[in-house]
N, CA and C atoms as an extended XYZ file, in Angstrom:
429
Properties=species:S:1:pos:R:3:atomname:S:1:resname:S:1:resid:I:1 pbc="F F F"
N         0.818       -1.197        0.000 N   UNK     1
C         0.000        0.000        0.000 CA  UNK     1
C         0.867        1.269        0.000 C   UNK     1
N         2.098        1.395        0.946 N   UNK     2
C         2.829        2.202        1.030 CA  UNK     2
C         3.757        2.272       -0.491 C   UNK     2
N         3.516        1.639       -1.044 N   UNK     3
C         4.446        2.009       -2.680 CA  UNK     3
C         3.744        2.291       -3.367 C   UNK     3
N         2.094        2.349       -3.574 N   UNK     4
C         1.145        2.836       -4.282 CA  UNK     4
C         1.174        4.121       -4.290 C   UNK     4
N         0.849        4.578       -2.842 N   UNK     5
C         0.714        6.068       -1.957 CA  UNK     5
C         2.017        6.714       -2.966 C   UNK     5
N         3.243        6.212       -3.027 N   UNK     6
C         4.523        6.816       -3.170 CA  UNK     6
C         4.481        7.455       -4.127 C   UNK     6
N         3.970        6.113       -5.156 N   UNK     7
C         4.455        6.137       -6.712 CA  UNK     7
C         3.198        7.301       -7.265 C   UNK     7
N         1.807        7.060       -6.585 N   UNK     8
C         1.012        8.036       -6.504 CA  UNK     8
C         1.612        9.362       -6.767 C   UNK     8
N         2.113        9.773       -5.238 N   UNK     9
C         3.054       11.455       -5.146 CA  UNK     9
C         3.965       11.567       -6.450 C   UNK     9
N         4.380       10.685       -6.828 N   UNK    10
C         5.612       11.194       -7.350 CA  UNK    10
C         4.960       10.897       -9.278 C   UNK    10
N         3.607       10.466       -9.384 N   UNK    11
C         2.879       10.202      -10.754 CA  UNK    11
C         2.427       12.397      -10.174 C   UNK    11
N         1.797       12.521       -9.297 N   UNK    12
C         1.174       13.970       -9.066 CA  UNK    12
C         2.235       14.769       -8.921 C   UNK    12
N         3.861       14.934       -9.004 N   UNK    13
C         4.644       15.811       -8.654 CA  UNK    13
C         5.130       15.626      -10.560 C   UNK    13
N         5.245       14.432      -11.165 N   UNK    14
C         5.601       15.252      -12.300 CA  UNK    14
C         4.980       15.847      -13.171 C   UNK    14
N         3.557       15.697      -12.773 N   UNK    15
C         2.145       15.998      -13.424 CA  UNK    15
C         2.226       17.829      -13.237 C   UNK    15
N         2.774       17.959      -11.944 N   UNK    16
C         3.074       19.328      -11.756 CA  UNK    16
C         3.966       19.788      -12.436 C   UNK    16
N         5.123       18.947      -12.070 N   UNK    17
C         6.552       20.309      -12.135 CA  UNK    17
C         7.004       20.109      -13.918 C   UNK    17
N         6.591       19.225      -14.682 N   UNK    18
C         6.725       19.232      -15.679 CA  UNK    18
C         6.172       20.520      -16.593 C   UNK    18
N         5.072       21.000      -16.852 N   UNK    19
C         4.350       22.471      -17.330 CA  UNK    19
C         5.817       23.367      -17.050 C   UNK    19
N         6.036       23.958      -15.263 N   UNK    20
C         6.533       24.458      -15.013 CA  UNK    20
C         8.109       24.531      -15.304 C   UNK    20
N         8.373       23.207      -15.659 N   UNK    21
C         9.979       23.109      -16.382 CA  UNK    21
C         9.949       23.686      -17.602 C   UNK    21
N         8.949       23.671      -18.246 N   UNK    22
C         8.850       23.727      -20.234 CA  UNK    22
C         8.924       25.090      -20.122 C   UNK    22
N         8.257       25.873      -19.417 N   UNK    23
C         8.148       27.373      -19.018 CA  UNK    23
C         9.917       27.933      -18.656 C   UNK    23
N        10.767       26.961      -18.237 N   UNK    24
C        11.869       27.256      -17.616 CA  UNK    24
C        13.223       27.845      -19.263 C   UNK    24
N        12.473       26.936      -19.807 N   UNK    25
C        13.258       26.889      -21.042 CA  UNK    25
C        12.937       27.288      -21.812 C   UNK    25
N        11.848       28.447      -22.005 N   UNK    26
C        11.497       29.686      -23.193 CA  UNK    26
C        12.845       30.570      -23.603 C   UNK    26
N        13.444       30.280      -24.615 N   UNK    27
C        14.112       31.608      -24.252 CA  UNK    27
C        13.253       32.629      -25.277 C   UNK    27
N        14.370       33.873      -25.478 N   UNK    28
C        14.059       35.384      -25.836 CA  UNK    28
C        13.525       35.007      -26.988 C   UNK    28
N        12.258       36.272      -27.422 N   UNK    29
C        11.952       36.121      -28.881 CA  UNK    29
C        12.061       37.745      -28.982 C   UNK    29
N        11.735       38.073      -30.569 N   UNK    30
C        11.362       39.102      -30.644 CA  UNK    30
C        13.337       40.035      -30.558 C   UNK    30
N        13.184       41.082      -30.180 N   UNK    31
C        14.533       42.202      -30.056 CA  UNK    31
C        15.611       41.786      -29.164 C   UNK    31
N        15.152       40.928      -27.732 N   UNK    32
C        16.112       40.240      -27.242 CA  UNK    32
C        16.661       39.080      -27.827 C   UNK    32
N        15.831       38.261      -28.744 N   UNK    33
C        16.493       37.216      -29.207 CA  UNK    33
C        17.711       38.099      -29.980 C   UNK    33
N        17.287       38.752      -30.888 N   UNK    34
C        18.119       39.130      -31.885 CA  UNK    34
C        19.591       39.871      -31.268 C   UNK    34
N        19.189       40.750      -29.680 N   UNK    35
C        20.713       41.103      -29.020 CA  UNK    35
C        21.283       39.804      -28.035 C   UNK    35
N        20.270       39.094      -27.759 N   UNK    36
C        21.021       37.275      -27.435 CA  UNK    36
C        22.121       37.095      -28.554 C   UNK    36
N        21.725       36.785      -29.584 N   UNK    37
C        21.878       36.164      -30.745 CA  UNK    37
C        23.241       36.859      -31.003 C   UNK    37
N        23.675       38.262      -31.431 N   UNK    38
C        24.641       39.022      -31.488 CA  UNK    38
C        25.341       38.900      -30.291 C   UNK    38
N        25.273       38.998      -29.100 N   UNK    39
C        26.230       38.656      -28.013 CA  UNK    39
C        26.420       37.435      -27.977 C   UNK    39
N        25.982       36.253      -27.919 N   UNK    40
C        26.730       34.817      -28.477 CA  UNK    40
C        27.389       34.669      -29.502 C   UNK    40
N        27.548       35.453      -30.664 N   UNK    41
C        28.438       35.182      -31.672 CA  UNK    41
C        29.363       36.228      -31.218 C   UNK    41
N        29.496       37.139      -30.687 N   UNK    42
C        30.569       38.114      -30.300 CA  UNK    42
C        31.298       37.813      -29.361 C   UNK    42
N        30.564       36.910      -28.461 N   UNK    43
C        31.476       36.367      -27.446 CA  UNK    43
C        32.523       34.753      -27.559 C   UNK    43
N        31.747       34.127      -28.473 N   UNK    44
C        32.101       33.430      -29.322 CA  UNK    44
C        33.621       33.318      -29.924 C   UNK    44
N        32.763       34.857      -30.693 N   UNK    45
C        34.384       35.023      -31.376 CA  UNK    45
C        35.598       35.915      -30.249 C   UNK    45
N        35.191       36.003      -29.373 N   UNK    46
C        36.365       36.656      -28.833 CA  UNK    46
C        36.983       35.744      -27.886 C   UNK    46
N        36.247       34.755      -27.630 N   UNK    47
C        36.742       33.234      -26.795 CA  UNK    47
C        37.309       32.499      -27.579 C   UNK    47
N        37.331       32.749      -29.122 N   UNK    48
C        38.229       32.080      -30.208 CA  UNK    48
C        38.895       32.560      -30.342 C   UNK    48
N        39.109       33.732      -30.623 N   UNK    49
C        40.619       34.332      -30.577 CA  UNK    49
C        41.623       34.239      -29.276 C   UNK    49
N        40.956       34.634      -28.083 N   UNK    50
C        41.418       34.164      -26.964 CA  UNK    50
C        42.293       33.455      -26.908 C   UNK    50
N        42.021       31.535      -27.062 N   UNK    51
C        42.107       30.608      -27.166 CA  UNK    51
C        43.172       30.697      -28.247 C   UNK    51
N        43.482       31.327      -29.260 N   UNK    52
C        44.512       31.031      -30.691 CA  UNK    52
C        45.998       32.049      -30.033 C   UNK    52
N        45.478       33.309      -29.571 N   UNK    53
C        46.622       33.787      -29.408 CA  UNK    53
C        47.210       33.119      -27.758 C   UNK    53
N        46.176       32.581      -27.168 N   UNK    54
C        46.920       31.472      -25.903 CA  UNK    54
C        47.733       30.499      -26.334 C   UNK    54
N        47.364       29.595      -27.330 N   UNK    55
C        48.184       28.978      -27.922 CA  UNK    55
C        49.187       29.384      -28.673 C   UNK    55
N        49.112       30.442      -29.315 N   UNK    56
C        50.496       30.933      -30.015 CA  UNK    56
C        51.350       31.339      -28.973 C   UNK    56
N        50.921       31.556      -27.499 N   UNK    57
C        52.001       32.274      -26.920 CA  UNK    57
C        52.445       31.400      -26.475 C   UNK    57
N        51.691       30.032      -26.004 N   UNK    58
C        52.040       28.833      -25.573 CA  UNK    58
C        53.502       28.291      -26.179 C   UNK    58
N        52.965       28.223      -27.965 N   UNK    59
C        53.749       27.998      -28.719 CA  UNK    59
C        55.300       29.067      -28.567 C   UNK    59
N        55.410       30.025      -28.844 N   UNK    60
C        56.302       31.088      -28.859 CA  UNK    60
C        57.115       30.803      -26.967 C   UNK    60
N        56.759       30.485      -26.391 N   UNK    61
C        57.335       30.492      -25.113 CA  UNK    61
C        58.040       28.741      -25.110 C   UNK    61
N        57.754       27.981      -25.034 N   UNK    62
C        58.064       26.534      -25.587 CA  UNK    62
C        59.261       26.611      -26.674 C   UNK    62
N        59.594       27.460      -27.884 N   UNK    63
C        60.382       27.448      -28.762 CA  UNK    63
C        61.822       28.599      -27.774 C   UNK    63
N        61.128       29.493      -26.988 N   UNK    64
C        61.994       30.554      -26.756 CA  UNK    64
C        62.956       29.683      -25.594 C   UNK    64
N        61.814       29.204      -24.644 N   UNK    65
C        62.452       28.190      -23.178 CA  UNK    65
C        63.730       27.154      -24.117 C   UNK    65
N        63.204       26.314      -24.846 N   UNK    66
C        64.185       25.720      -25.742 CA  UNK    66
C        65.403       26.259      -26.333 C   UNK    66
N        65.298       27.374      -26.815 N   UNK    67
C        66.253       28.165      -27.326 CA  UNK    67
C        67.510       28.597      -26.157 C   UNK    67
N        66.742       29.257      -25.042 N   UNK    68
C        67.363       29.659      -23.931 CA  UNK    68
C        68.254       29.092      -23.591 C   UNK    68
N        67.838       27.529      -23.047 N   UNK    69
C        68.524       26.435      -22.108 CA  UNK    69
C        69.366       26.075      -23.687 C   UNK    69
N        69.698       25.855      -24.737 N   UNK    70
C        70.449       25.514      -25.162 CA  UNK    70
C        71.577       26.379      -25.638 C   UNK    70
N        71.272       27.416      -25.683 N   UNK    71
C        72.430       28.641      -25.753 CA  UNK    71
C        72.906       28.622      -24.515 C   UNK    71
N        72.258       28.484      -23.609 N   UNK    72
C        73.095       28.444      -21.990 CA  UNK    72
C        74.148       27.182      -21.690 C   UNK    72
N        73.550       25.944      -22.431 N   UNK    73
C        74.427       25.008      -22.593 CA  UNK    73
C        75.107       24.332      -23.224 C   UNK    73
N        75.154       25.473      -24.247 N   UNK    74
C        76.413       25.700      -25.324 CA  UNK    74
C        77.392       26.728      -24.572 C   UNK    74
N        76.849       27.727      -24.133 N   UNK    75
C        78.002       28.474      -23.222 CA  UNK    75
C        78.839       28.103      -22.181 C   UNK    75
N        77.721       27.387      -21.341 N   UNK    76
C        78.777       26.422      -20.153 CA  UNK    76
C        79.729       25.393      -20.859 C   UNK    76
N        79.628       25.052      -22.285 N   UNK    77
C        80.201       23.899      -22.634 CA  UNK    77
C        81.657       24.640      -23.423 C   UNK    77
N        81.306       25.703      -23.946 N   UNK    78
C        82.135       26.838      -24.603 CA  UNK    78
C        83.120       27.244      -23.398 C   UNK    78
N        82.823       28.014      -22.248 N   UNK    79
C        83.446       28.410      -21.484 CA  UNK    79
C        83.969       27.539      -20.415 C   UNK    79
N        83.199       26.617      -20.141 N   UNK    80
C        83.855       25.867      -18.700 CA  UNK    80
C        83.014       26.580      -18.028 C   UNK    80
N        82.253       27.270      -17.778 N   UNK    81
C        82.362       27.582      -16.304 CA  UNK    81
C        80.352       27.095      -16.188 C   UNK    81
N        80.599       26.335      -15.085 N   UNK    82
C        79.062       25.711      -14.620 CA  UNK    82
C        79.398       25.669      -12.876 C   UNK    82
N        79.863       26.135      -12.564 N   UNK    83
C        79.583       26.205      -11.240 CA  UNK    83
C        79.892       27.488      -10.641 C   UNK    83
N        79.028       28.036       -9.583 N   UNK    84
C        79.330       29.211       -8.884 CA  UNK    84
C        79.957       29.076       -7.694 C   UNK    84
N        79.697       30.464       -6.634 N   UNK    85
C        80.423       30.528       -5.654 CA  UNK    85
C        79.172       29.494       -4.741 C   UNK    85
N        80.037       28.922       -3.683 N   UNK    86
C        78.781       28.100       -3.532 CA  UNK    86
C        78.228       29.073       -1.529 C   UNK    86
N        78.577       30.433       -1.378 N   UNK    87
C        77.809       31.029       -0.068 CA  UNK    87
C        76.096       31.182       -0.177 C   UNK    87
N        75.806       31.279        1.010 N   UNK    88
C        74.474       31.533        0.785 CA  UNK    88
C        73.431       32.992        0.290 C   UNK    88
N        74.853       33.985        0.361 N   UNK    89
C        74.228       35.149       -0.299 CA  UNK    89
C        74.542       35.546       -1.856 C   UNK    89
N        75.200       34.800       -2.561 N   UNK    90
C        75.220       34.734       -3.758 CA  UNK    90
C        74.227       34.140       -4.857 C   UNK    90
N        74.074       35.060       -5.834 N   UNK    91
C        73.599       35.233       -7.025 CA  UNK    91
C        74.104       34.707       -8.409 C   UNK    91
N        73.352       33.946       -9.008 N   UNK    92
C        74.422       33.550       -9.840 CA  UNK    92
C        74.609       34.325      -10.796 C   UNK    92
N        75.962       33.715      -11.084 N   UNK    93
C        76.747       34.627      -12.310 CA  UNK    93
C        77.333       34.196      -13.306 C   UNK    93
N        78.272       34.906      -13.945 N   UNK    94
C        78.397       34.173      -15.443 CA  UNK    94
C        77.347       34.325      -16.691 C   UNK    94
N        77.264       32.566      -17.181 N   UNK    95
C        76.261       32.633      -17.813 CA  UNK    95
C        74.881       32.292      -17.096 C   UNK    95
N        74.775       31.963      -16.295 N   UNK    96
C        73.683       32.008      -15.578 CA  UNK    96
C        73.192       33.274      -15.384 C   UNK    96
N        73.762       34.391      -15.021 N   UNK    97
C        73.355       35.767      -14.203 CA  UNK    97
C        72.517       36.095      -15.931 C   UNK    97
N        73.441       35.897      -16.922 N   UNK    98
C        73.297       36.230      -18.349 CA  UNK    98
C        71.351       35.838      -18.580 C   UNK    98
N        71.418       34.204      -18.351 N   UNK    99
C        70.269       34.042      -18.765 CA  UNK    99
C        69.274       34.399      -17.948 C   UNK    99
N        69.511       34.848      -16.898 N   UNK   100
C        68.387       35.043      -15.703 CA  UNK   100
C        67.939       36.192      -16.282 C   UNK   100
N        69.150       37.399      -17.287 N   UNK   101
C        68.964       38.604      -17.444 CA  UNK   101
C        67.618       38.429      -18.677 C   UNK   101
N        68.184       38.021      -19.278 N   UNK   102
C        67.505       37.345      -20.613 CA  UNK   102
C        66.175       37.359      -20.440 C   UNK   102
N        65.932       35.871      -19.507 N   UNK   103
C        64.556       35.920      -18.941 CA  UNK   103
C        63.762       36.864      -18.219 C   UNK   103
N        64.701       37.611      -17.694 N   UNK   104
C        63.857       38.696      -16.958 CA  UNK   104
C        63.307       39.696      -17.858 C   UNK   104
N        63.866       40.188      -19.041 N   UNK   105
C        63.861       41.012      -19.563 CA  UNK   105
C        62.406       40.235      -20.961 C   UNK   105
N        62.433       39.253      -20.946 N   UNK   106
C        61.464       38.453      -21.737 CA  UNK   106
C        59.949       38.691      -20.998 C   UNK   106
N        60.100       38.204      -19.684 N   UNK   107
C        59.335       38.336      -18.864 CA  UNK   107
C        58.492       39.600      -18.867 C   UNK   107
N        58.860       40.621      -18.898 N   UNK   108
C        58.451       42.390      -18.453 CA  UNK   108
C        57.881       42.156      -20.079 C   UNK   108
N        58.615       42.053      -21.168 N   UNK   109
C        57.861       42.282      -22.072 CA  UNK   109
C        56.786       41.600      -22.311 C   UNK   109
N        56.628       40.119      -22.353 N   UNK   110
C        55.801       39.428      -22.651 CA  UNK   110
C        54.424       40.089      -21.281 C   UNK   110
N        54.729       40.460      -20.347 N   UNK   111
C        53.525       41.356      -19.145 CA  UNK   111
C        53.042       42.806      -19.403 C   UNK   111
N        53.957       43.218      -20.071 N   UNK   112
C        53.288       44.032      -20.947 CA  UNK   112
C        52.609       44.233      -21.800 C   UNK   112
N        52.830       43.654      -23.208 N   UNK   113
C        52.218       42.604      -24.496 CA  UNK   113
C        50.856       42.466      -23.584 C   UNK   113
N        51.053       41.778      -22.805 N   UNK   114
C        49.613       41.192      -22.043 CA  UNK   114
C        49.004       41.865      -21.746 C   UNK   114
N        49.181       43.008      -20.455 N   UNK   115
C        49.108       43.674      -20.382 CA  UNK   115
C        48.192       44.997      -21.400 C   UNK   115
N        48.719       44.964      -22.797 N   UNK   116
C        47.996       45.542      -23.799 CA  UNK   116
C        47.019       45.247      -24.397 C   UNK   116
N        47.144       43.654      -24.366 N   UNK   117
C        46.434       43.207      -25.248 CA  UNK   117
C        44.514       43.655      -24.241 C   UNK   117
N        44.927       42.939      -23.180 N   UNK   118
C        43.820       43.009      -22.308 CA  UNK   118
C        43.345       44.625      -22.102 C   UNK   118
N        43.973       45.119      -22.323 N   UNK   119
C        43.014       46.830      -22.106 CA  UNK   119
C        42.419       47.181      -23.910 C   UNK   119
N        42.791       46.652      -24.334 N   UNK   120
C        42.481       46.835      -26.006 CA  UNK   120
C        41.040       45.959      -26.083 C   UNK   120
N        41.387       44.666      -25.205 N   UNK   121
C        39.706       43.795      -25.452 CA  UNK   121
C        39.136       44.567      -24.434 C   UNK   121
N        39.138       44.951      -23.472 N   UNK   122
C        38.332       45.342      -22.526 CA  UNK   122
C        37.937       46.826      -23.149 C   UNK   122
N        38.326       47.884      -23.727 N   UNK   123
C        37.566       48.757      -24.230 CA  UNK   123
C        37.489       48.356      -25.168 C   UNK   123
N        37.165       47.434      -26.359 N   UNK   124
C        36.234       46.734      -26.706 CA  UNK   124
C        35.009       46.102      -26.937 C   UNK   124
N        34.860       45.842      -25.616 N   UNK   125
C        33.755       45.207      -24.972 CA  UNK   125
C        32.961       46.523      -24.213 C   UNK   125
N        34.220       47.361      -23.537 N   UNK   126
C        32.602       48.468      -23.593 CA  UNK   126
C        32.342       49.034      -24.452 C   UNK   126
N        33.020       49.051      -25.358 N   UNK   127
C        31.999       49.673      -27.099 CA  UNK   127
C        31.397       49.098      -27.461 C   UNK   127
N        31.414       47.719      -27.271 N   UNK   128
C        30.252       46.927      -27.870 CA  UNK   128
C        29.308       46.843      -27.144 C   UNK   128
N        29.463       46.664      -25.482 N   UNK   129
C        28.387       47.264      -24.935 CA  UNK   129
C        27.291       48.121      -24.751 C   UNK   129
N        28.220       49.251      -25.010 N   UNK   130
C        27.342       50.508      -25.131 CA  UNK   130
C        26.480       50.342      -26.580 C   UNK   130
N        27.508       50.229      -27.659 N   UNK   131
C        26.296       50.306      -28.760 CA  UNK   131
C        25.489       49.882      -28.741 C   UNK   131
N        25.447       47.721      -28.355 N   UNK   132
C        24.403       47.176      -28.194 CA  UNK   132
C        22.967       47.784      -26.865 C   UNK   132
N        23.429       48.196      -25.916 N   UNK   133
C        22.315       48.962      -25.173 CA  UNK   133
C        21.645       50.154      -26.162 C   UNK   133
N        22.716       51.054      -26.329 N   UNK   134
C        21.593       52.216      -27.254 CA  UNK   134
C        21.024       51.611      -28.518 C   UNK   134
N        21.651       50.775      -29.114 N   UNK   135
C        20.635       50.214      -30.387 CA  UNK   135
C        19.693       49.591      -29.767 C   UNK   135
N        19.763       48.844      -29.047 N   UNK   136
C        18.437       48.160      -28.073 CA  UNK   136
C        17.289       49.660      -27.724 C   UNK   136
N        17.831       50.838      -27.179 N   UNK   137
C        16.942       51.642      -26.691 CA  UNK   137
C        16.656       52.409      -28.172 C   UNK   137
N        17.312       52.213      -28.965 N   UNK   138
C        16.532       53.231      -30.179 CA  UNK   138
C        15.802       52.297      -30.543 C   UNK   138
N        15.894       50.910      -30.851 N   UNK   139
C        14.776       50.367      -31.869 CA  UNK   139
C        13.451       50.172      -30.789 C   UNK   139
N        13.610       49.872      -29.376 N   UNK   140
C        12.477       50.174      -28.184 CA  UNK   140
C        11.430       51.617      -28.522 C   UNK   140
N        11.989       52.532      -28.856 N   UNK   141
C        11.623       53.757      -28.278 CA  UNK   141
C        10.313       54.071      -29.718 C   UNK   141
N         9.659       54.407      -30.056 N   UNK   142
C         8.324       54.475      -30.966 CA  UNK   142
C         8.936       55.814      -31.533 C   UNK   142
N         8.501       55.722      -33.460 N   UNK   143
C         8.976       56.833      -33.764 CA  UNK   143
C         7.850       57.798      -33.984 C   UNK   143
């Protein structure tokens, strides 16, 4: 009797919440579909580009790291010298101090680069913002 009762509730709960799900999943018609519609392909494409110049830098950093460590160990092999002073307040030097310079100086640029790139998409995006709101409020507004 008690699995009748159950199966009962739960025959009357999807009898309910079913209507109310289909309702859940209307989306926009009409002027919002159409600024839906334009902000998914805009965002789209800027999560694709994203994604290409991540990988190119991926790429470009992978060829440069490679490059680095083997000019460094062509130099230690050129010069002899692979070992430092061995105290605890020393810095290394040589060709080491060399490539640290290298990298550091790779570093600042490539955070900059970045740095640019990201203020270039971000006023971007509020131009596209803004237009898409006022074109939304001019085609709203009755002529």
């Amino acid at each position: 009797m008690r699995v009748q009762y159950l199966l009962a509730a739960t025959f009357a709960l999807v009898v309910v919440v079913s209507p109310l799900r289909a309702q859940e999943d209307k989306k926009p018609g009409g002027l919002n579909k159409v600024a839906h519609d334009v902000s998914k392909t805009v965002k789209k494409a800027g999560q694709d580009t994203k994604a290409e110049v991540h990988r190119d830098a991926s790429r470009t950093h992978q060829v440069l790291t490679k490059a680095g460590n083997d000019t460094k160990a062509e130099a230690k092999r050129e010069t002899g010298i692979t070992t430092r002073t061995p105290d605890a307040t020393h810095k290394p030097g040589g060709v080491n101090k060399l490539a640290r310079d290298v990298s550091h100086s790779g570093k600042q640029l490539g955070a900059k680069t970045k740095h640019a790139v990201k203020k270039t998409s971000q006023e971007a995006h509020g131009e596209l913002t803004k237009t898409g709101k006022d074109t939304k409020e001019a085609v709203k507004k009755p002529q």
